[in-house]
C-alpha distance (Angstrom), angle and dihedral (degrees) to the residues before:
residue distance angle dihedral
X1 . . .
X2 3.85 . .
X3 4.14 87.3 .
X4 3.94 95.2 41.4
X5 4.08 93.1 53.9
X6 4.21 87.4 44.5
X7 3.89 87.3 52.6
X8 4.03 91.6 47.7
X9 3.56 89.0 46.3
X10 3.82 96.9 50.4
X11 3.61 87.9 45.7
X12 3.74 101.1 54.6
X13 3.79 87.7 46.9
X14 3.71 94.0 57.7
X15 3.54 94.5 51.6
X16 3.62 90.6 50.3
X17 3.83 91.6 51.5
X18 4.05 98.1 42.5
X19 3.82 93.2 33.2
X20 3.24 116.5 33.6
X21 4.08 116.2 36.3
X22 3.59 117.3 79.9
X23 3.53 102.4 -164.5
X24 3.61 128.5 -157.5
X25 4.32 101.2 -128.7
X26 4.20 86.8 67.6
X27 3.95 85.6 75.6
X28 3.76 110.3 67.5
X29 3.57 144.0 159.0
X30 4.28 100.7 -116.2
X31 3.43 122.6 -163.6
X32 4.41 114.7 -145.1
X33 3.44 118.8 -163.1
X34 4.16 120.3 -164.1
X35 3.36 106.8 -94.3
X36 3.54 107.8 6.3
X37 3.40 127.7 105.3
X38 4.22 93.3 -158.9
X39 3.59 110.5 83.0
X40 3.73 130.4 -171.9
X41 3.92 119.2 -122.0
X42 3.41 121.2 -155.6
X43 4.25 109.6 -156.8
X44 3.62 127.2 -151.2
X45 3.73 109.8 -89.4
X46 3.54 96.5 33.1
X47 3.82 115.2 113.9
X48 3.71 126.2 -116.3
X49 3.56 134.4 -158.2
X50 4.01 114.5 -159.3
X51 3.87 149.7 147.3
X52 4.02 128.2 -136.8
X53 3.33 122.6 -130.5
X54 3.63 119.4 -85.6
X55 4.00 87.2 16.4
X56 4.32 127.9 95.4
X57 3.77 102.5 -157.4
X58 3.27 119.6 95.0
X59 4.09 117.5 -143.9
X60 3.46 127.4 -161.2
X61 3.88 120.2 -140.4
X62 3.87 136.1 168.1
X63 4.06 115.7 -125.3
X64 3.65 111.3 -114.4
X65 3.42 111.5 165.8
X66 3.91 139.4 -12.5
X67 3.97 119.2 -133.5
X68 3.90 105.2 -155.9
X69 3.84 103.4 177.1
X70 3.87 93.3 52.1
X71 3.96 92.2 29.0
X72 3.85 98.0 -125.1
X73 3.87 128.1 147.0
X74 3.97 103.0 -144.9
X75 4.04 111.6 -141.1
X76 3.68 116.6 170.5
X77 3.49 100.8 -95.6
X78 3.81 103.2 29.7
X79 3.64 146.8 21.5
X80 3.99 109.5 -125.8
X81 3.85 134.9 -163.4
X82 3.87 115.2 -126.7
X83 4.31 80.6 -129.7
X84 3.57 94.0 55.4
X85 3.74 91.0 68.1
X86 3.25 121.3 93.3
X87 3.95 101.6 176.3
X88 3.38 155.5 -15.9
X89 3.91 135.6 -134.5
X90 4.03 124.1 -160.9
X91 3.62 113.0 -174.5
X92 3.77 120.8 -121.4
X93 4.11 122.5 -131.2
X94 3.30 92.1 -166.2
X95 3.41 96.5 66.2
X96 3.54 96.7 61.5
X97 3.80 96.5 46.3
X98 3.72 95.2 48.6
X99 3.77 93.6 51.2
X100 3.96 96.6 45.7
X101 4.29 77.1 52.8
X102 3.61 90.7 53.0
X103 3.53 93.9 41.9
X104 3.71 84.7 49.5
X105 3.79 98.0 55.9
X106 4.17 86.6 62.4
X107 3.42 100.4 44.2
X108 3.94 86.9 49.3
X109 4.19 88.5 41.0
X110 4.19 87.1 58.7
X111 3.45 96.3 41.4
X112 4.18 96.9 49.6
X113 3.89 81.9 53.4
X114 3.28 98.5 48.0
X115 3.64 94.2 55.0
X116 3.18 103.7 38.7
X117 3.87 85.2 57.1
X118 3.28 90.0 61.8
X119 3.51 107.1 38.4
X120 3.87 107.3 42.9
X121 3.89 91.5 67.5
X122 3.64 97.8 -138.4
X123 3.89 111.5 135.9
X124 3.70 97.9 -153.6
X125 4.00 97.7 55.2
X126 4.11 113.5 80.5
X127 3.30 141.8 157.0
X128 3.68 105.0 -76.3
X129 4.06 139.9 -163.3
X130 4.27 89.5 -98.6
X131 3.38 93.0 65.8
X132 3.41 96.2 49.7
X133 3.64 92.1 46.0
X134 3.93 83.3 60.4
X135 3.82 97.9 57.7
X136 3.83 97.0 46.0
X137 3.39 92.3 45.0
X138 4.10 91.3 47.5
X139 3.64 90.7 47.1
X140 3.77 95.4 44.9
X141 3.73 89.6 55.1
X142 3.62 106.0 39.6
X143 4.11 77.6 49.0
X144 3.49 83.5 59.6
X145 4.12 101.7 45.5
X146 3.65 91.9 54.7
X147 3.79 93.1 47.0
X148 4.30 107.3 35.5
X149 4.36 86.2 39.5
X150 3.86 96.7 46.0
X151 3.55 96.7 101.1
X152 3.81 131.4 45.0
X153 3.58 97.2 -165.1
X154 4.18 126.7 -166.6
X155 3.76 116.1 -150.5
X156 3.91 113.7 -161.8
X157 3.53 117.2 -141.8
X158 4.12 134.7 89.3
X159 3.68 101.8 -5.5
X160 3.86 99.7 30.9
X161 3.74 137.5 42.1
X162 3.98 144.9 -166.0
X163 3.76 117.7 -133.8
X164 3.78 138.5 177.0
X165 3.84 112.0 -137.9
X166 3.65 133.0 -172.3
X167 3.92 113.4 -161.0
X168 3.84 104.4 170.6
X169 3.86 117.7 125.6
């Protein structure tokens, strides 16, 4: 008796799990690229950064809610057509962590020379113009890394596509 009510029990629960919920994270925003089979899906909740077409700011909104039947993306202050975007911009760690190594690297390049100047009690060796060449040019390019590879940006047009999809069952 004790197993017969635990199987009913499980049972009922399943279907109410498989059957019944209609849960918002089967709608997203997917993104198709020509050629590819992967796409990238965008949930609701998730933050996006984009541009409109004919605009250069870039505005930053959080997903909440996808419109299928009239094709609308629902941010908090707007409603937006998938067609009315003309990109989107994800920001890069990397970036950031690969420049601060960089910048690292010249810091570390000065600071060898400089003690070693000072410790290895040889009057002829100093600090000289080369190394200094090497930290600028370090810092001005790990400067550069974390600035030119911030963004990873996505521009809609031929060879990739914004769609609305609704996956629920």
């Amino acid at each position: 008796m004790k197993n017969q009510l635990m199987r009913y029990f499980l049972l009922f629960s399943l279907f109410f799990t498989l059957f019944l919920t209609d849960s918002s994270a089967q709608k997203v925003i997917q993104i198709e690229h020509y050629g590819r089979a992967k796409t990238d899906k965008i949930f609701i909740g998730e933050g996006i950064e984009y541009r409109l077409k004919g605009s250069k700011t870039w505005r930053y909104a959080v997903v909440e809610g996808i419109n299928i039947e009239q094709n609308l993306i629902i941010l908090a202050d707007r409603y937006l057509e998938p067609d009315k975007i003309d990109a989107f911009r994800y920001y890069r760690s990397y970036s950031q962590k690969l420049g601060i190594q960089v910048m690292t690297f010249g810091v570390a390049w000065s600071g060898f020379a400089l003690i070693g100047t000072a410790v290895d009690g040889d009057p002829e060796t100093s600090y000289r113009l080369s190394d200094g060449i090497v930290t600028a040019s370090a810092l001005a390019t790990g400067f550069g890394i974390t600035q030119l590879l911030k963004y990873k940006k996505i521009k809609f047009g031929k060879r990739k596509r914004l769609r609305l999809v609704d996956i629920t069952f």
